[in-house]
N, C-alpha and C positions, 0 to 999 in steps of 0.2 A: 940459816936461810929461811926455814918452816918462820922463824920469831918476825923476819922484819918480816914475811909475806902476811903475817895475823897484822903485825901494825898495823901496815899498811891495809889492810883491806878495815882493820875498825877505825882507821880513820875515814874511809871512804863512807862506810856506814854512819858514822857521827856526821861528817858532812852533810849528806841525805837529809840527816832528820831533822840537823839544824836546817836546811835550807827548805824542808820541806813546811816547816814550822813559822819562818818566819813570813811564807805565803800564805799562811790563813791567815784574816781578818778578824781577829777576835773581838768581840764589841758591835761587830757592824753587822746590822742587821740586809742579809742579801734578798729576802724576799718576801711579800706579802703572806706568804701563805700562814704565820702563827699568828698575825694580826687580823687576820679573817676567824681565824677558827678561835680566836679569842672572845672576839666580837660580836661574832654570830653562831658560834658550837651552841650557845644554850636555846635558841629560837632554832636553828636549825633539827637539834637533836630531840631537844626535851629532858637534853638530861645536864643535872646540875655539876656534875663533877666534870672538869674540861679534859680530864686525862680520858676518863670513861666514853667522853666523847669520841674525841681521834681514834681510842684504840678500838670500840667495837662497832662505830657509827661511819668514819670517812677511812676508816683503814681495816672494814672488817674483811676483809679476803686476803689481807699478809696476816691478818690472825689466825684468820681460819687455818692460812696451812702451817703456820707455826702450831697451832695447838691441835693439828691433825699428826705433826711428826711427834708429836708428845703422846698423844694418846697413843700413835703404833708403836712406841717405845715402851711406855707402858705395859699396854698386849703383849708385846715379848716377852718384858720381862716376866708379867703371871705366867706366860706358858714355858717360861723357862724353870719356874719356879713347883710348878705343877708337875713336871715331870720330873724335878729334880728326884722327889725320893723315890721314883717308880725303877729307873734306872739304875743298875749297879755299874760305877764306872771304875775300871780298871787300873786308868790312869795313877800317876802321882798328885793330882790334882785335890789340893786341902777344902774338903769341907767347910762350909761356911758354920758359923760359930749356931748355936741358938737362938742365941739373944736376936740375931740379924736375922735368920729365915723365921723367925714367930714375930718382928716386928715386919718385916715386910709384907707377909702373909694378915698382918692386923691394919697397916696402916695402906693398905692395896686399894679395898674399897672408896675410903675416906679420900684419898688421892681424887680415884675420880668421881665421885661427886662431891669434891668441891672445887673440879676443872669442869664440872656442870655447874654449880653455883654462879662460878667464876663469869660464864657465858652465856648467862639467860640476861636475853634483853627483854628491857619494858617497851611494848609498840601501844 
């Protein structure tokens, strides 16, 4: 019983994806918006790369909080990392190796600033 109810239900999912697949228009372009920003990103922006455009020039407030949830991750993780040897933990919980808490601990700074690099625009 448990066998046909998996069939059955991966056929219902196969179905799905094929049907959900053959509704996108692959090819077809639905709206103006990348031939605008092709067209005019570089007189708009001033800046010559058209990726760099979109991403920190007509979309910089979905970066900004994407690379706001990067940097509080970040922050954790140093302050996780900060406290790790201050605390003695009880637990079963295996210590990280060396190699990993001295490159973390090296490669933390470097991280972010070049997520400062990354985000300084030219006005």
């Amino acid at each position: 019983m448990r066998k046909v109810i998996s069939i059955i239900l991966l056929l219902i999912l196969a179905l799905g994806i094929i049907l959900s697949l053959t509704e996108i228009p692959f090819g077809i372009p639905k709206t103006k918006v990348g031939n605008y920003y092709i067209n005019k990103g570089v007189k708009d922006t001033g800046a010559t790369n058209i990726v760099t455009a979109v991403v920190v020039n007509y979309r910089c407030f979905d970066t900004l909080g994407e690379v706001t949830v990067l940097f509080i991750a970040a922050i954790g993780l140093g302050a996780v990392l900060a406290t790790a040897g201050k605390k003695k933990i009880e637990s079963k919980v295996e210590k990280s190796s060396l190699v990993l808490s001295t490159g973390c601990r090296f490669l933390f700074p470097f991280i972010l600033l070049f997520g400062a690099y990354v985000l300084q625009c030219k006005r």
